[in-house]
N, C-alpha and C positions, 0 to 999 in steps of 0.2 A: 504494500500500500504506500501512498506517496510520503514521504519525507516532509514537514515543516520545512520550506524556504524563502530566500528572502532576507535574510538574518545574519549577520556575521560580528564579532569580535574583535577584528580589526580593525583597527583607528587611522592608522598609516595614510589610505589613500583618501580619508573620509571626506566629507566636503559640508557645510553645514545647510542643515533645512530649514526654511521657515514654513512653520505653518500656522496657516491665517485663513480665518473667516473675511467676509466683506468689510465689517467694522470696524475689524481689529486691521485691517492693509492700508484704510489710509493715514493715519496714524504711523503706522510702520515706515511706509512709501515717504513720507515727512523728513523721517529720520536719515536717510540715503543719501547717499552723495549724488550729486544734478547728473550725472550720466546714467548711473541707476534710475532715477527717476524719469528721465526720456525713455531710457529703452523700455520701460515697464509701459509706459505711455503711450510709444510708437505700436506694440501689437493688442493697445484695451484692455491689458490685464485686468481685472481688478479683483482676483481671488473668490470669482463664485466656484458655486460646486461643483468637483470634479476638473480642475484649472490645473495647468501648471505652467510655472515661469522659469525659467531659464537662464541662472544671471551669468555673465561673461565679465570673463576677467582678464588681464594681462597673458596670462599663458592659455586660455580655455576657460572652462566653468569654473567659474567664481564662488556656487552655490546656488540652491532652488528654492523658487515658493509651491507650496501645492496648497489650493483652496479648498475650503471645505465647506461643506451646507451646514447641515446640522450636527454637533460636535458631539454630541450624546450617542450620534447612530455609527458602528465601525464600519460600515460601507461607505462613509466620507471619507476614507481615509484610501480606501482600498484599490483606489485608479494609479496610484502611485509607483505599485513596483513595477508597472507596466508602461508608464507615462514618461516618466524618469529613462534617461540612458542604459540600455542594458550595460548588466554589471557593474554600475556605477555605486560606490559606497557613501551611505547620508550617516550625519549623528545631527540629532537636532542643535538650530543655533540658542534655542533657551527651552529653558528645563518647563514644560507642561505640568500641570498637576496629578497625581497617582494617579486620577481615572482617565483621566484624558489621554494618558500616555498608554496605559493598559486597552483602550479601546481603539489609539494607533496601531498597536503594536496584534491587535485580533484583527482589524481591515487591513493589516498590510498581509499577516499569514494567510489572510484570505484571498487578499488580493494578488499574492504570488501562486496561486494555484494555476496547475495547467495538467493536463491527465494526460500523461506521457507514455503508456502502458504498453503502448502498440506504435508508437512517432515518438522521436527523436522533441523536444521545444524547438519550437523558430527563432526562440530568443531565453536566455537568463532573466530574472525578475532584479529590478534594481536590488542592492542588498541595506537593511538598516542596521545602524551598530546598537541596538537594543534588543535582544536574545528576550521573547519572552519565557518565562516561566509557570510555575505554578498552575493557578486553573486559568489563566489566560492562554498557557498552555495547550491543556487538558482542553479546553474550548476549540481552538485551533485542530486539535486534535483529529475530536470528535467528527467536526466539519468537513475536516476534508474525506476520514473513512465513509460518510454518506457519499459525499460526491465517487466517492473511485468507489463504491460497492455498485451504486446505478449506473454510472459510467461503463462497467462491467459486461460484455456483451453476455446471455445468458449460454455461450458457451461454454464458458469461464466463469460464471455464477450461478449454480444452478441449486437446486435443494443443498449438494454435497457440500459444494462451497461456502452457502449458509453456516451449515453445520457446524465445518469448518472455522470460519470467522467467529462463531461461538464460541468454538472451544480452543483459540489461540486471547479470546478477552480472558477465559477462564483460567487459562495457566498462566496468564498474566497476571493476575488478581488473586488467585487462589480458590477460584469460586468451581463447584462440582457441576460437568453437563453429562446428562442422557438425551440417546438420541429413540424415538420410538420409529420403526422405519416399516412400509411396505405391509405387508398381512400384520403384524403383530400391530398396526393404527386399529386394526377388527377385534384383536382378540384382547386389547388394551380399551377397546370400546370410546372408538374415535371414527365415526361412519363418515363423517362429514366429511374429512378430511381427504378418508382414501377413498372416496366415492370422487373426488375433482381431479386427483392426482393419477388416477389407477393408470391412466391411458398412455400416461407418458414411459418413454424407456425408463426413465429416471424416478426411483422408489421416493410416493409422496415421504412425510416426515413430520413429526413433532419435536420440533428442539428446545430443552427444556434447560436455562443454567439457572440453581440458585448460589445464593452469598449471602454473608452477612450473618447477627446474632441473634438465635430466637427470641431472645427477649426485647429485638427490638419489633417497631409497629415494622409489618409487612406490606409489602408494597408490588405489584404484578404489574410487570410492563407486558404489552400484548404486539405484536407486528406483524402485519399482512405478508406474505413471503412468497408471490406465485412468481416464478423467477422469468415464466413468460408466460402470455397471456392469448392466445390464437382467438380468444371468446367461446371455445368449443366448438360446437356441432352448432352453433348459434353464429358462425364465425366471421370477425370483424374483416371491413372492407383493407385493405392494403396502406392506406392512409392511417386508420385505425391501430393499426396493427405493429405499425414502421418502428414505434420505442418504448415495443411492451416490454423491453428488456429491464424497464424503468417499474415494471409491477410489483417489485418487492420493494418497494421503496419505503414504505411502514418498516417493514422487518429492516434496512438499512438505517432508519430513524431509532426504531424500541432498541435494536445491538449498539448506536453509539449512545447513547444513552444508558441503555445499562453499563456501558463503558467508564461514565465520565462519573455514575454514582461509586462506581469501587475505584475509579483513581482519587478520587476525593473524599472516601470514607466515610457516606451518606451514613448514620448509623439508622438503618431499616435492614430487614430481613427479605431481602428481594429473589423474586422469580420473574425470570424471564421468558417468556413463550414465543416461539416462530413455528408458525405450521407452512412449512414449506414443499411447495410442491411445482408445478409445471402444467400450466389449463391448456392440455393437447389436444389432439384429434386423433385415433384409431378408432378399433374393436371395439374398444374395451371404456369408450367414453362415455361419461354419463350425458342423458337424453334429456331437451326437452319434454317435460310431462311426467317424467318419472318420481316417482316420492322415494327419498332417503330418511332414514336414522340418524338423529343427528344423539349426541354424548347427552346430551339435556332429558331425552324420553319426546321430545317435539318430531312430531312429523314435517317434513319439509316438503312441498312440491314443486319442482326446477319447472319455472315458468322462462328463465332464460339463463345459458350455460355462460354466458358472458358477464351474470350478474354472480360471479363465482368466487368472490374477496368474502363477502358476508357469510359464504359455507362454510369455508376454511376457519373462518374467524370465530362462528357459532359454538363450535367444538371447543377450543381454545379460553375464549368465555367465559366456560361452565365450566371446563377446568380452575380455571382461573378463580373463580369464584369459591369454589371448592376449598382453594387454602387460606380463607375468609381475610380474606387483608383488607387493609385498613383504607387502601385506595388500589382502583384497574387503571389502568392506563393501554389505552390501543389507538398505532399509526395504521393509516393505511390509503394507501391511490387507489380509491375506492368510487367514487362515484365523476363522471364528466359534468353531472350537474352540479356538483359543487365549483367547477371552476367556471362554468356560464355563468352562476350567479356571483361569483365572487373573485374569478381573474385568477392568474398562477401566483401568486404572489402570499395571498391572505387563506390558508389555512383555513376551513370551515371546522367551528368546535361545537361538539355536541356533550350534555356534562347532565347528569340528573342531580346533580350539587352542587347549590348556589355559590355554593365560598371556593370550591373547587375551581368554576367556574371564572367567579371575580378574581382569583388569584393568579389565573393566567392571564388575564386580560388586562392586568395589572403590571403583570412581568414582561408580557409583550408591549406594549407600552414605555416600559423602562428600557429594555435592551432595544428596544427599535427593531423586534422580530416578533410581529403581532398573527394573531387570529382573531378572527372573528366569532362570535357567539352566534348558534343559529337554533331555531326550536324543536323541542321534539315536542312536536306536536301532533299527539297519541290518536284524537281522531284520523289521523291520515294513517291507520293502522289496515282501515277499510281498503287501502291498496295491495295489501297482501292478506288478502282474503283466499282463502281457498276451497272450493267445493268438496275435495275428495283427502284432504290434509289439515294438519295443525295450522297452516299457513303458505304462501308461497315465496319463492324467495325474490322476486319481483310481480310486475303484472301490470304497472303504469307509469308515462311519463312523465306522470305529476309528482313533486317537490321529490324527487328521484335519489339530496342527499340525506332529506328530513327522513325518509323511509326505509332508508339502508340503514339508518341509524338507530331507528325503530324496529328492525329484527334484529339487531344486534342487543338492542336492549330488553327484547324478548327471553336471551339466553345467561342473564344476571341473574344470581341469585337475589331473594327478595333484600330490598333496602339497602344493597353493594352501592357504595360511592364507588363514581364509574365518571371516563371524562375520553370521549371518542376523537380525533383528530383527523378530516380527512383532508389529507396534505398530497400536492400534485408532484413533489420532491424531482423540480424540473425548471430548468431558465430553457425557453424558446428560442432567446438569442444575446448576443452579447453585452452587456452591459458592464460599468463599470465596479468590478471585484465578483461580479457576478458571470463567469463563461460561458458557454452554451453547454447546455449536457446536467449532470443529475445536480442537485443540489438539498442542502439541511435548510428547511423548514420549522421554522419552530422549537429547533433542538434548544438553544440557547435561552430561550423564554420557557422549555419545560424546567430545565435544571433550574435555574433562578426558583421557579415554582417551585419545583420540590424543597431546594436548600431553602425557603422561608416554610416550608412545613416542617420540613423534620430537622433542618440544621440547625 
């Protein structure tokens, strides 16, 4: 997975940065000697967001400004290592204050990413002489394993792979995984699961890591995992279909995230859940019309094979529920109607707990990595109505995320705080710190969340 860059230690070739808001450059621009102040003049600079200036000196660069928008959010910082000269060394020219500096120092690791796995970079990211540390770290971290696990063609990320990335957090951390794989999902009484997966070469899967002390509150993260996504026998048009490789991207969100709880020693007693599997087409695929067993004792009736996140998840769930914690948490690129109504950007949250609820919404707010609150609203249960089943697992395409959220909420045990996130873990195209290809959602506003619950 990719390496932290960006970042170096050496001071030698360094060169000094300034970084400046609107406000704060003319003020600054004042202070300059008259040739500074034409050349700044001569191309409009004046430090809005996402800018950079360029000062020339006697021998070459003299030193850079880079402007920023809003200084709370670390994607104003994050056009930098790209903007900047490759290779070129910065140490800032005056000392920022602790958060300021911590939220340059997570937009610029962000903003050095480049998913190199398969291509050579076209270029090095400028470097900064500030090494970050700690959970500014662990933040960076996190982020980029999301991006390089959906980045991942699902050749090279498939159930195994999951697994895999499981159980290299776990001997990292110390934390124990079982994997439930293929017939033993049946005789383990997980129908749902191997009912989406069966079709595929590749053995569906329950991947299961806990950590942590019993005697702390416990806490279940849940992540969607279908590592590609055909729609089944229901199966999507070629456009549809182009970056289902991007379907586990829940299960890439719940795995760094349980990551960043045991690098930082959340103290909860955590279980981690991926049911991972592969939505194929053969034989052996399950059918429009067909009713499944799901782990719960609920009849299910496949109204559509491409509505097949909320299957997998249903199992998972009720397990989940099962080791009665104290909070569920589940990612997942789950529904298209949650980005019609809400854009790739904003996170659709679904929470049956007010304060659950307010605490994210509070955190994304703060870290400038928001979601949205949206309703579960239970009369629209009547869309997954079924004549010959407990319910179906789609059937309209009316409020399409409200309803996927509402069978999920079907598979709670009674009175579970539960807090559903359906996140699109995707940049369409390139923007500043942000590349084209998979991306963390939310990840940085769930931890926040959780370190004010349990930290």
């Amino acid at each position: 997975m990719s390496e932290i860059t960006g970042f170096t230690t050496d001071t030698a070739a360094a060169l000094p940065l300034h970084v400046l808001d609107r406000e704060q450059f003319a003020a600054w621009k004042d202070g300059q000697p008259a040739a500074t102040q034409a050349w700044l003049a001569s191309q409009g600079f004046t430090a809005g967001a996402h800018s950079v200036a360029l000062l020339p000196g006697a021998d070459g660069l003299a030193g850079a400004v880079i402007g920023v928008g809003d200084r709370a959010d670390a994607y104003s910082y994050a056009h930098a290592p790209h903007a900047l000269p490759e290779g070129s060394v910065w140490q800032l020219a005056s000392e920022l204050p602790a958060a300021e500096q911590a939220l340059l120092q997570l937009g610029w690791g962000l903003g050095s990413y480049r998913f190199d796995r398969y291509r050579k970079r076209n270029r090095a990211p400028a470097q900064l002489v500030a090494a970050p540390g700690g959970e500014v770290a662990d933040l960076i971290a996190a982020s980029l394993r999301v991006r390089d696990w959906v980045n991942t063609p699902t050749e090279d990320m498939g159930p195994q792979q999951l697994e895999d990335a499981a159980r290299a957090l776990a001997e990292a951390h110390g934390a124990q995984v079982e994997a439930i794989t293929g017939d033993e999902l049946l005789k383990q009484n997980f129908p749902a699961i191997h009912a989406v997966g069966r079709a595929s070469h590749r053995a569906p899967r329950l991947v299961v890591l806990r950590w942590g002390k019993d005697t702390d509150p416990a806490l279940v993260l849940v992540g969607k995992g279908v590592c590609f996504d055909t729609g089944g026998l229901d199966i999507k048009p070629a456009d549809g279909m182009r970056n289902m490789k991007k379907d586990m991207g829940g299960a890439a969100h719940a795995l760094a995230l349980a990551g960043l709880v045991m690098a930082r020693g959340l103290p909860v007693r955590l279980t981690l859940l991926v049911p991972a599997v592969e939505n194929a087409i053969g034989p052996d695929a399950f059918r429009p019309g067909e009713v499944i067993a799901t782990r719960k004792g609920l009849s299910v009736e496949i109204d559509n094979t491409d509505a097949e996140g909320r299957v997998i998840l249903c199992d998972a769930l009720t397990f989940a529920g099962e080791q009665k914690p104290d909070l569920v948490l589940d990612f997942a690129t789950l529904t298209g109607a949650a980005r019609i109504a809400l854009g790739p950007d904003l996170p659709a949250l679904f929470s049956n707990d007010d304060s659950v609820a307010q605490q994210w919404l509070q955190a994304g707010d703060a870290t400038r990595d928001p979601v949205w609150r949206m309703p579960l609203w239970r009369p629209y249960l009547r869309y997954l109505s079924s004549g010959i089943a407990d319910l179906a697992n789609a059937g309209s395409r009316m409020a399409g995320s409200v309803t996927a959220a509402l069978y999920l909420e079907r598979f709670l045990e009674d009175g579970q705080r539960w807090a559903h996130l359906d996140v699109y873990a995707w940049n369409d195209g390139e923007r500043p710190g942000r590349p084209a290809g998979g991306e963390a959602l939310a990840l940085r506003s769930a931890w926040a969340m959780l370190k004010q619950r349990y930290g």
